[in-house]
N, C-alpha and C positions, 0 to 999 in steps of 0.2 A: 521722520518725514512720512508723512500720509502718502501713499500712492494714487492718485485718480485713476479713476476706470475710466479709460478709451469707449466711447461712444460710438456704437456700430458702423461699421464702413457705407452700410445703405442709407444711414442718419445723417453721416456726415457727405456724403457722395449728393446727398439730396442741397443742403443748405450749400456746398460751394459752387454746387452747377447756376442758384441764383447768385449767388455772390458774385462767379464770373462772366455772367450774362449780364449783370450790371452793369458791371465795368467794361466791358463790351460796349454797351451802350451809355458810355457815359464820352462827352463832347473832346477830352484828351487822353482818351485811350490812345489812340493813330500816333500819339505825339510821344507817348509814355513809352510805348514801340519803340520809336525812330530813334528815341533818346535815349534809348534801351541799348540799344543794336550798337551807338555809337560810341560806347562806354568803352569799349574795347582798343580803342585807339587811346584811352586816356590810363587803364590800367589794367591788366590781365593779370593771374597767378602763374607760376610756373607748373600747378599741381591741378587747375580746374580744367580750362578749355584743352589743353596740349593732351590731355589723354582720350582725346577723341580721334581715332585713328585720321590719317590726312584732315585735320583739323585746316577747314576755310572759313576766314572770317566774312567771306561775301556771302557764301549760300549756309552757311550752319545758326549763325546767329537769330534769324527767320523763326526756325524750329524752335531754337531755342529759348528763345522770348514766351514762345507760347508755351513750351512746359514749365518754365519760371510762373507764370499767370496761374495753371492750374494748379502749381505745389504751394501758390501765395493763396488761391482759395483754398485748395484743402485745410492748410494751417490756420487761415481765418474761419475757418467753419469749427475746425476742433477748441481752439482758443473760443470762441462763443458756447459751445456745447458743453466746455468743462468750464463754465464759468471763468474764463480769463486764467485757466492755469497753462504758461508760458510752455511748461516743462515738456506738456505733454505735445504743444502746438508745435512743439519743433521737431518736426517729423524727420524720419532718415531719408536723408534722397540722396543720387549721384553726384558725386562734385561739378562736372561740368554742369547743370541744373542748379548748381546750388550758388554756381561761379555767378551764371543767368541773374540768379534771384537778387545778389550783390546789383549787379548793372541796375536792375529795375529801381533797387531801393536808394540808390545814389541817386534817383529823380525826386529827388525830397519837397520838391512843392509841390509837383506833380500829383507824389503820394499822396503829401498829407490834404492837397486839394480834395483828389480824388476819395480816400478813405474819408475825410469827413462831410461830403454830402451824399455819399451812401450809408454814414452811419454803420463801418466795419472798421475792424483794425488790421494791418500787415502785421504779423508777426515774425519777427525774426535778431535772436541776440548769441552772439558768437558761444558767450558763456553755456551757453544753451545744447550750441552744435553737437550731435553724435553723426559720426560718419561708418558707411559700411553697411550703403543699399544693399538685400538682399530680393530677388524676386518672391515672392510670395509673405512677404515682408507685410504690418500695416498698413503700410505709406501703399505696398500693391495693390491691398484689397481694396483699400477707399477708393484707387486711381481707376478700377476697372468696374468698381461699383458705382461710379459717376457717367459711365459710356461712352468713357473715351478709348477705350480699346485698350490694346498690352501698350504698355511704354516701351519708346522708340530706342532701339536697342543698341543705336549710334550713340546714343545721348545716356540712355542708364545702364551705365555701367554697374555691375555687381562687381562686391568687392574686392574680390580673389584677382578678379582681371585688372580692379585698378591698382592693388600692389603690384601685381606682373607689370604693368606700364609704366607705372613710375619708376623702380627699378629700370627699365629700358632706358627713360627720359631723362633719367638721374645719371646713368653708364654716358649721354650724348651729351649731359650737359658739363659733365665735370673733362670733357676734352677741350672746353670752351674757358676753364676755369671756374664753373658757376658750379658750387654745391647745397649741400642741405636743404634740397626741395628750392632751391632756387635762394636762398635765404643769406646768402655771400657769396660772394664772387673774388678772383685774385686777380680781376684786372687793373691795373694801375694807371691806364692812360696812357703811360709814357713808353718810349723806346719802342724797337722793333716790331714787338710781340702786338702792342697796342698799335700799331699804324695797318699790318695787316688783319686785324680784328676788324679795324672801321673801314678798309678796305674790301674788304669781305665779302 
């Protein structure tokens, strides 16, 4: 498999700043937000938002929405500059950010409204995923080469910290009976143990 060459961080920093001034000003932005934000009551990870230390879904998801916007431009910017290679477009970022970018994409008319009368593509396919933001990473150089400043350090998490939390998260969840990153649980419903669970 050919490797593509990554396309300078001030290259790519240039093309997403218009790409998310577009969408800025495109008529269901405000809406792509709202519907953004509210995804959260419909499905969460046990692995993306929770390891945001005191994780609130009133005041974080805000934030959050807009760094999901800027890692969907950067990815749309690189995915154009290497000619539509996915591989490279799927940049590393922080899971809770990445949790973000899930919410936005789940606004599927929204998107594909919005991506096609600006004539860009979202990019984003699981097979795809690498996880294991590091600061000073690609994904950093583009991000601070665009002027938006360091990233918000509530929100990216580097790697090393988000093994330390989940482990933490993983130690709280399995008193509850939920294990494997959230991925099974031994609660049954029934009898005592279940009546004070939903009591709870």
């Amino acid at each position: 498999m050919t490797m593509t060459t990554l396309p300078a961080p001030a290259e790519v920093a240039a093309r997403a700043n218009d790409i998310l001034d577009a969408l800025k000003a495109h008529p269901d932005y405000e809406r792509l937000g709202d519907s953004a934000r509210r995804y959260t009551d419909c499905w969460a990870t046990f692995t993306g938002y929770p390891i945001i230390a005191s994780w609130n879904l009133d005041t974080d998801t805000g934030p959050l929405f807009d760094e999901a916007m800027r890692v969907l431009a950067l990815k749309s910017a690189v995915f154009e500059l290497t000619d539509g290679d996915e591989h490279a477009a799927e940049l590393v970022v922080s899971a809770p950010v990445d949790e973000m970018v899930h919410a936005v994409l789940a606004q599927y008319t929204l998107c594909q409204r919005m991506t096609a009368a600006l004539g860009i593509r979202f990019v984003h396919m699981t097979d795809q995923e690498r996880f294991g933001w590091n600061p000073g990473d690609y994904t950093h150089r583009c991000y601070l080469a665009a002027g938006w400043g360091e990233p918000n350090p509530r929100y990216w998490i580097d790697a090393a910290t988000t093994r330390s939390r989940l482990q933490i998260l993983n130690q709280r969840y399995a008193t509850v009976g939920i294990g494997r990153d959230g991925r099974s649980h031994s609660i049954d419903f029934t009898g005592e143990a279940a009546r004070l669970v939903l009591a709870g």
